[in-house]
N, C-alpha and C positions, 0 to 999 in steps of 0.2 A: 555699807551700814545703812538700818532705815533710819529714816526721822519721823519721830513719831508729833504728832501733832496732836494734843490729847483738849479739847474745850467742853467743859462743862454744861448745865445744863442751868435753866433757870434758878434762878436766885444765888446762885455757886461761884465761886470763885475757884483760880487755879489750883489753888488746895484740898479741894476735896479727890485729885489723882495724889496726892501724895506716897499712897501705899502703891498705887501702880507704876507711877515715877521710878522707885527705886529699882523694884521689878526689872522693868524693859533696860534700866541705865546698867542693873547688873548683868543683862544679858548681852551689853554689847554696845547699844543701840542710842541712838542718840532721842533725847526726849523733849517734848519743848508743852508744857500745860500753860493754856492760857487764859486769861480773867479779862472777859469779853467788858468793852465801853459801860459805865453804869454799875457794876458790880464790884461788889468786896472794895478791893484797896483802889479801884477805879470810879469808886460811885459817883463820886460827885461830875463823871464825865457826861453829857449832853451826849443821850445815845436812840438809835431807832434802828430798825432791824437792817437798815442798809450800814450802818454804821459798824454792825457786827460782822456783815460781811466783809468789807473793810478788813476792820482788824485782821482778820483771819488771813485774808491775802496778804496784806502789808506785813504781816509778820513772817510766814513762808517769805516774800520776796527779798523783808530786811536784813534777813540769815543767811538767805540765797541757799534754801531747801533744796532739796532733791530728793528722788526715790523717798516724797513722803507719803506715810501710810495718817490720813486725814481721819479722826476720831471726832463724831459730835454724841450727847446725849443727851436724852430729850428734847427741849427747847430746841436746842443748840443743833435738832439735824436740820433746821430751817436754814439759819446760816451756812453750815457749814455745807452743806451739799449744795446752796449756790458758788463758794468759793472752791471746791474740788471742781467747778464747771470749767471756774476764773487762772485758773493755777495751770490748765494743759497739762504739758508732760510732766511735771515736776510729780504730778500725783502717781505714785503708784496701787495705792487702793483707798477706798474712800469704805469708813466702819460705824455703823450708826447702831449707839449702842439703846435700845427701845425708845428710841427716838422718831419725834414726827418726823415727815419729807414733805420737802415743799413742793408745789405747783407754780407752773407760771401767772401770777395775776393775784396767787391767793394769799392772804393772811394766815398765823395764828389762828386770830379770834373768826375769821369767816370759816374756818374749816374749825371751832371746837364743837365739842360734843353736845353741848347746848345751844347752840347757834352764835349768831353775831350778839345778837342785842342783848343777851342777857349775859355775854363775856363783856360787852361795852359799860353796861350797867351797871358790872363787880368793877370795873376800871374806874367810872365816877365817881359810887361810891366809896373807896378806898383813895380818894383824892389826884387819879392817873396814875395810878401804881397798880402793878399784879402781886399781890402779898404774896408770902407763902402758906401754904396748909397752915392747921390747926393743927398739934402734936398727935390727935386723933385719925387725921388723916394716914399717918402712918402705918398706923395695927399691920400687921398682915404683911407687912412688905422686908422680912429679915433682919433686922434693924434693931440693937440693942437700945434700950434706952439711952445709956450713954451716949451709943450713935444721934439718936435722934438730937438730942438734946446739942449736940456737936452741930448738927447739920441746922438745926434755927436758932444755936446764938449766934453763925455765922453767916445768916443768911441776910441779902438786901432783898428788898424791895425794886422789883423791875418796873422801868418807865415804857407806861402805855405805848407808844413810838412800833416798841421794838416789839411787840404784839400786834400792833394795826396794818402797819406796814406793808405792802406786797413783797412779796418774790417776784424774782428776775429769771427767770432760767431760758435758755437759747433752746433748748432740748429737754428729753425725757432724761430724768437721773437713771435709768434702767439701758442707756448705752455706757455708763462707767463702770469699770470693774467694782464692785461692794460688797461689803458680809453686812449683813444684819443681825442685832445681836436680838432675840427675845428673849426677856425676863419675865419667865411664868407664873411667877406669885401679881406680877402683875397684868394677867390676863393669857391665854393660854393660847391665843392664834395672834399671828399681826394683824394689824386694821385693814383695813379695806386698803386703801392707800397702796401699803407697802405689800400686798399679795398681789395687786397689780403689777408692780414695779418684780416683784420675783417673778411673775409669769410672763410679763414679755422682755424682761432682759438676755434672755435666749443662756443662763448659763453665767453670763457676767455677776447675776448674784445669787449669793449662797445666805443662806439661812443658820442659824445656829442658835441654840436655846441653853440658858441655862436655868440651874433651878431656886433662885432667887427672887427679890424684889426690884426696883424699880433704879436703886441704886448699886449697882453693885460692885462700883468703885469703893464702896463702904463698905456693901457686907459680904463680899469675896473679891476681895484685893486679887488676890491668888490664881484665882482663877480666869477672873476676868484678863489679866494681863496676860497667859495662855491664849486666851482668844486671840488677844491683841499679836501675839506672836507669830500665831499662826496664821493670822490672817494676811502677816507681812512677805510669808513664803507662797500664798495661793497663786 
C-alpha cells in the first residue's frame, strides 16, 4: 500500500487536499495531508523554512512511512524536496505538483521572479508576512468563485522565515525518482529550474501536464489524484 504524503502549498493548510484525500483513501491507499508549522490550525507555530522541512520528515518518521509517494505544491516543493532527500528509502517517488524546487544555498525570495529585494520589500511592508494574492489574482487559473472565495477565507499569512531561509540539499533533486506535475493555465512550459532537473535526471523524471490552474487540488480533484495514482506505480 502507498502512503501518500499530500503538503500543501503557501498560505494552505491540509484541507485544501481534501477532495483528493478521499480519492487516493478510496483507492486503497493510505493518505496522510499535512498543515506545514505557521499555517491554518498551526499558525500561531514559530516557523521558517527549515522548520517545514522538519515537519515533513518528523511526520513520515512518526508514522513510520514507507513506500511514500512525497507530494509538495507550490511553495511547498522547497521543503518537501529537501525532505524526500532526508527520508532515503522510505521514499518511493517524490511529485511536485507546479511547484518551485529548491537549490542548495537558495531561497524563496532569492530565486523569485522579481528579485530578492523587492520579494524582501513586500515582506516589510506587509509587517514579515507573505500575504496571499488579491482575489484578482486569481482570473485565469479554473477557479469558481466559490473556490476562490474558499481558498482566501482560509488562507494565513506566511512568516517571512519560511521564504528567506536557505535550502539544504546534499545533491541534485534530478538523481530521485519524480513526476512533475504542470498546470498550463498557469504558464505552458516549466521554469528554468525544473527543465533542468528533467533533462539531466536521465529518465528519473517524468513530466505531466494538465489543463488547469495553479490549484488543482481545487479545481480537478479528479484528476489530479489520477496523476497522484499513477505516479505511485511508475
Amino acid at each position: 500500500m502507498t502512503q501518500f504524503v499530500l503538503v500543501p502549498g503557501a498560505w494552505l493548510g491540509a484541507w485544501a487536499w481534501d477532495e483528493v484525500v478521499s480519492e487516493l483513501r478510496e483507492a486503497g491507499h493510505g493518505v496522510h495531508p499535512l498543515t506545514l508549522s505557521g499555517l491554518a490550525e498551526k499558525r500561531d507555530v514559530q516557523a521558517g523554512q527549515q522548520t517545514h522541512v522538519r515537519d515533513i520528515v518528523g511526520e513520515v518518521e512518526r508514522l513510520d512511512l514507507r513506500d511514500v509517494v512525497l507530494v509538495g505544491h507550490s511553495y511547498s516543493g522547497i521543503p518537501v524536496g529537501q525532505a524526500a532527500e532526508q527520508i532515503g528509502d522510505r521514499l518511493t517517488r517524490l511529485v511536485l505538483v507546479d511547484a518551485m524546487v529548491p537549490a542548495d544555498g537558495e531561497s524563496v525570495a532569492s530565486a523569485w521572479w522579481s528579485g530578492q529585494a523587492a520579494f524582501e520589500a513586500e515582506l516589510a511592508a506587509n509587517g514579515g508576512f507573505w500575504v496571499p494574492w488579491a482575489v484578482e489574482e486569481f482570473d485565469g487559473q479554473d477557479l469558481s468563485e466559490e473556490q476562490i472565495a474558499r481558498l482566501l477565507s482560509r488562507a494565513t499569512p506566511q512568516q517571512a522565515a519560511t521564504v528567506t531561509e536557505p535550502a539544504v540539499l546534499e545533491r541534485s533533486l534530478g538523481a530521485l525518482p519524480a513526476t512533475y506535475v504542470k498546470c498550463l493555465l498557469d504558464g505552458d512550459e516549466p521554469s528554468g529550474a525544473v527543465a533542468k532537473l528533467l533533462a539531466e535526471s536521465e529518465g528519473r523524471w517524468k513530466l505531466v501536464e494538465m489543463n488547469t490552474g495553479h490549484w488543482p487540488m481545487l479545481s480537478q480533484p479528479h484528476e489530479l489524484a489520477s496523476v497522484l495514482l499513477g505516479a505511485a506505480v511508475s
